[in-house]
N, C-alpha and C positions, 0 to 999 in steps of 0.2 A: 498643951491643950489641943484634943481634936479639931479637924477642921469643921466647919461649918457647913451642916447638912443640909440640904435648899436645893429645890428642884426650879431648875427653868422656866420662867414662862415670860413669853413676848409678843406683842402684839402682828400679828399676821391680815395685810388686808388682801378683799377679793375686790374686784370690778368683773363686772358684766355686761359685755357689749357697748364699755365706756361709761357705765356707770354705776355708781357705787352698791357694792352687794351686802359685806359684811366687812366682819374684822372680829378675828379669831385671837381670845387669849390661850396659847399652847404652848406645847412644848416642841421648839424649832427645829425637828427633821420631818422628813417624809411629809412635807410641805406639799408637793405636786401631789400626793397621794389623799391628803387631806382636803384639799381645794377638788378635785374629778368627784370622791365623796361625798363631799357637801354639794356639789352641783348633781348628783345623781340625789340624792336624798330628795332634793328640794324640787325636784320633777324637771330641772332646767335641760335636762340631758335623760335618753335611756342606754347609749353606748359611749368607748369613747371618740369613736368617729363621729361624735356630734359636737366637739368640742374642740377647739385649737388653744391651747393656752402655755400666755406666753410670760417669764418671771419678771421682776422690777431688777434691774441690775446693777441699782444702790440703794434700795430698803426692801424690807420683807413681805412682799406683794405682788397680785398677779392679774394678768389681765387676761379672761375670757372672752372669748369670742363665740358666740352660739347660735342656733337659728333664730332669729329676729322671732318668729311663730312662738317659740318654743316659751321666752320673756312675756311675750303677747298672756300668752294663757295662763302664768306664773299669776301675773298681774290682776288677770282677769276673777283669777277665784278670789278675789281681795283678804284678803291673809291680812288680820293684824300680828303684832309683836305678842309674843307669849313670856311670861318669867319661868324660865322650865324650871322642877325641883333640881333635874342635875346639873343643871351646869350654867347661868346668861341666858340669856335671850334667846330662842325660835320664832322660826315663819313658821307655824305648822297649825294644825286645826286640832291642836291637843286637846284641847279645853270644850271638844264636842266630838266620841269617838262615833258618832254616827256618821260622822264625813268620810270613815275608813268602809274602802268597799267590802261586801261581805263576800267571802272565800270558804270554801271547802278547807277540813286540815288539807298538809301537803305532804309530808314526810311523819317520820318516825324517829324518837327519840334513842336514844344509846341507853345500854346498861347503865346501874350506876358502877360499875365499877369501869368500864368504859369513859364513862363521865369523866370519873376520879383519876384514872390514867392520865385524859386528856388535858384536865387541870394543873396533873404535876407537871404537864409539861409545857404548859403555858406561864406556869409559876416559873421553871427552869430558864425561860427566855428569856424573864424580865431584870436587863442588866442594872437599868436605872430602878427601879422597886427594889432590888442586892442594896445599890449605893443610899439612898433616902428612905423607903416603905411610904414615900409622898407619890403616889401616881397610881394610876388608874391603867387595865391594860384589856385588850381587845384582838378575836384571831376566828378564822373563819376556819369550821370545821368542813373538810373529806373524808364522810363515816363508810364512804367505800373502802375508804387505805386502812385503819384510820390516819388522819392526820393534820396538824395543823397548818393552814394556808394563811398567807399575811398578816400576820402578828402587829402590833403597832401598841405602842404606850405611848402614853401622852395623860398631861396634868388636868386637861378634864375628860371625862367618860364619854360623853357624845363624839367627841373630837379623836377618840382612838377609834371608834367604829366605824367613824367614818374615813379616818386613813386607813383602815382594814377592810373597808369595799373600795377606796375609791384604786389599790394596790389590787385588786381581783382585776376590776376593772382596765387599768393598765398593761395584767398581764395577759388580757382577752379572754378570765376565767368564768366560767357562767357562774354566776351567783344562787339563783332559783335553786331549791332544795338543802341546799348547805346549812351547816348548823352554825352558829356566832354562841360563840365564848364571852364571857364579861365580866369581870370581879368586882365590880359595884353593882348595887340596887339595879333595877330592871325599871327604869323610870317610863315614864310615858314614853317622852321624847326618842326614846332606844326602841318600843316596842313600833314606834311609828316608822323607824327609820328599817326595823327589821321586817314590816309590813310592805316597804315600799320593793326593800329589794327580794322578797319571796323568799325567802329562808324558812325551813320547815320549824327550827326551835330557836331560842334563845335560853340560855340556860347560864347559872351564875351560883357560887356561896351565898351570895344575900338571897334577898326578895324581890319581889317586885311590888311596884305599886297596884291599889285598886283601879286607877285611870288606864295601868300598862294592861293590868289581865280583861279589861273591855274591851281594849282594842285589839288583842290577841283573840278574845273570841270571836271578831266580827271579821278579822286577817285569817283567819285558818293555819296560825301559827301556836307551839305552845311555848309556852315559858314552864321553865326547869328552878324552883328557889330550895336554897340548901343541897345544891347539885352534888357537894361533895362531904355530907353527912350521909349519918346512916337511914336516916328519912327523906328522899327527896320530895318536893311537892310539884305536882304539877299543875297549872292553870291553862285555860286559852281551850284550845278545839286539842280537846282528849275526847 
């Protein structure tokens, strides 16, 4: 009998400034890269010289430390809880894209056969997708090389994008104009997080949702669905 195919997932908390932020069900690497992510997502931070963060060093957990200001204004735009389609729980303003500022486009998208190149080879990296086809995966395109920059999988999709900016961010890569690769749906919550960090596309095999491509058009980003068929579609600021 083969063994049992089953992907990882564990509970991951954050604190913030000593108090409680989140808790992340994921897949347990690229932990620090995941946590800098979700604190740049969520406006807590815009580098990572704005952040000191330190691991639990007997459970899976981590403590930030951020500018007291930075909390202050998180708090202040009162954010409730959202049920995102992709994945638990967000703080974000999903559920009203008129809170996304409006932006000019900012970049340009790739061929499709550029596309499709850079998909095989985002497909090639994914060693956990080989062992299971359970996981979700995410990589930050340089359409100057081309090439792929920090790759990350992980069992939910929000959660790979964000270990995939919060590993730019680590290695002091500027994010603004870069393209984000994503092999699930193009949900809100994705188009929010690509809004935040100024990336000219998002681009995926699936679709995107109707909520993603409003907010893609008021962010001056596009979104790319059916990126590696012979039809690509595009939405947002084309």
């Amino acid at each position: 009998m083969s063994a049992l195919a089953a992907v990882e997932e564990v509970p991951v908390w954050l604190q913030v400034n000593g108090r409680p932020a989140v808790t992340w069900m994921c897949t347990p690497d690229l932990l620090e890269e995941l946590a800098i992510g979700w604190l740049y997502g969520e406006r807590y931070i815009d580098s990572i010289e704005q952040v000191h963060l330190r691991p639990c060093a007997t459970d899976l957990g981590f403590w930030a430390e951020v500018p007291e200001e930075r909390v202050s204004a998180v708090q202040a735009e009162g954010r409730h809880p959202v049920l995102a389609s992709g994945c638990g729980a967000v703080s974000t303003f999903l559920a009203d894209p008129a809170t996304v500022e409006s932006k000019p486009a900012r970049g340009t998208v790739p061929e499709l056969e550029q596309l499709r190149g850079l998909f095989k080879a985002l497909f090639a990296r994914g060693e956990r997708y080989k062992d299971t086809g359970g996981i979700h995966a995410a990589a930050l395109v340089d359409d100057a090389s081309p090439s792929l920059i920090a790759h990350a999988e992980d069992i939910g999709r929000h959660n790979a994008v964000d270990k995939s900016l919060g590993a730019a961010l680590l290695a002091r890569r500027p994010i603004e104009g870069l393209g984000l690769l994503v092999t699930g749906r193009i949900s809100a919550e994705l188009a929010f997080k690509a809004a935040r960090a100024a990336v000219a596309y998002v681009a995926t095999p699936s679709v995107p949702s109707t909520l993603a491509v409003e907010i893609a058009r008021r962010s001056g980003i596009v979104l790319v669905g059916r990126a590696v068929s012979g039809h690509p579609q595009h939405h947002g600021a084309v």
